[in-house]
C-alpha positions in Angstrom: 17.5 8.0 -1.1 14.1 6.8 -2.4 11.3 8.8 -2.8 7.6 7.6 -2.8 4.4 9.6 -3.9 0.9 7.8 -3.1 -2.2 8.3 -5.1 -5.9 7.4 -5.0 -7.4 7.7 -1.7 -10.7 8.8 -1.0 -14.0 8.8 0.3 -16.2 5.6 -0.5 -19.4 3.8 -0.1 -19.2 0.4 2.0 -18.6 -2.5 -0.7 -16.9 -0.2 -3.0 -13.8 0.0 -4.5 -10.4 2.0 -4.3 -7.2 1.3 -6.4 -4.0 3.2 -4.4 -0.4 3.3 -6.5 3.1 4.5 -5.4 5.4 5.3 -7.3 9.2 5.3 -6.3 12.0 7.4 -7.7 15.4 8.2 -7.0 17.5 4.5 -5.7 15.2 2.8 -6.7 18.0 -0.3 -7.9 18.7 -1.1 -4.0 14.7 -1.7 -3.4 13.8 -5.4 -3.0 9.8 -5.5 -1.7 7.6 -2.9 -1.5 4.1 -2.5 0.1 1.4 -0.8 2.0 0.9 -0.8 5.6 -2.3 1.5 7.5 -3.0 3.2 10.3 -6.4 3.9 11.5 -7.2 6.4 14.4 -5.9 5.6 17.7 -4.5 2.1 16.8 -1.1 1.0 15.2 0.2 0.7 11.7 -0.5 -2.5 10.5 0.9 -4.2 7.2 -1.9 -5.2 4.4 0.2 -6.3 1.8 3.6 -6.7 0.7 4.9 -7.7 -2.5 8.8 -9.0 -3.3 10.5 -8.0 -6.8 10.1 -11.3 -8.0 6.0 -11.5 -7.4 5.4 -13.4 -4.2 3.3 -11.4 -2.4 2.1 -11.5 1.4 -1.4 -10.2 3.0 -3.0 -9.4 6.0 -5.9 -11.8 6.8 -8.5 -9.4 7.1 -7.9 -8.2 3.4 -7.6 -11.8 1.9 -9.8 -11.9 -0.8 -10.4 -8.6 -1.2 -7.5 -6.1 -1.5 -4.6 -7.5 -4.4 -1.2 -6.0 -4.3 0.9 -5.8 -7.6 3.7 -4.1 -8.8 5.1 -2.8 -12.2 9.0 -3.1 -11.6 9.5 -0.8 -15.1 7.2 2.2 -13.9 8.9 1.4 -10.2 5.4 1.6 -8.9 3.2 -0.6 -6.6 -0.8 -0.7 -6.8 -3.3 -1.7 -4.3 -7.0 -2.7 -5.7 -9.3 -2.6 -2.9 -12.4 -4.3 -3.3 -15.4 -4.7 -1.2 -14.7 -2.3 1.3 -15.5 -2.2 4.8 -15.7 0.7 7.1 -12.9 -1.1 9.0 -10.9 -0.4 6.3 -10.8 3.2 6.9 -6.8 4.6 7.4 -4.0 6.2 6.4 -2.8 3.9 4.0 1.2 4.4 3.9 3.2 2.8 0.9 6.4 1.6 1.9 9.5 0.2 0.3 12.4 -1.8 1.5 16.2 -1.5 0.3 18.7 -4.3 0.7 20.3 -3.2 2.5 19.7 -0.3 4.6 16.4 0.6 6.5 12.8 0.9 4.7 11.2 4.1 2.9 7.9 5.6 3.5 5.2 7.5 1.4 3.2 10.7 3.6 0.2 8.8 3.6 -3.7 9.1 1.6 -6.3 9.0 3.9 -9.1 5.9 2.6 -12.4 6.4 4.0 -15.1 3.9 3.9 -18.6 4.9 4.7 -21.5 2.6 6.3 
């Protein structure tokens, strides 16, 4: 089992900035990428980013350029730095983490909320 506890949501001005983490505990030796994914009212979860253990990384387009996932393997825990936000960017951001093998972990959620 893996556990995963997300910080750093909040409330936040349009074209300000957020930094989320996660950190994982527990089997943490069978995780391979980990990541964030949201979920804004009434739509579906979407990935943002995703991040393997050996650095590549992977985002959504509409964060290109602004949000930058990275990862610090010996603390176990994944960052998000949000940048220039929009109110589009509003969500439950969800951490997530993927073991080879078996099926992926998720965090409980912090709610981002971007005002206009």
């Amino acid at each position: 089992q893996v556990q995963l506890v997300e910080s750093g949501g909040g409330l936040v001005q349009t074209g300000g900035s957020l930094r989320l983490s996660c950190a994982a505990s527990g089997s943490i030796f069978s995780i391979n990428a980990m990541g964030w994914y949201r979920q804004a009212p009434g739509k579906q979860r979407e990935l943002v980013a995703i991040i393997a253990r050996g650095g590549s990384t992977n985002y959504a387009d509409s964060v290109k350029g602004r949000f930058t996932i990275s990862r610090d393997n010996a603390k176990n825990t994944v960052y998000l730095q949000m940048n220039s936000l929009k109110p589009e960017d509003t969500a439950v951001y969800y951490c997530t983490a993927n073991p080879v093998p078996g099926t992926p972990y998720w965090g409980q959620g912090t709610q981002v909320t971007v005002s206009s």
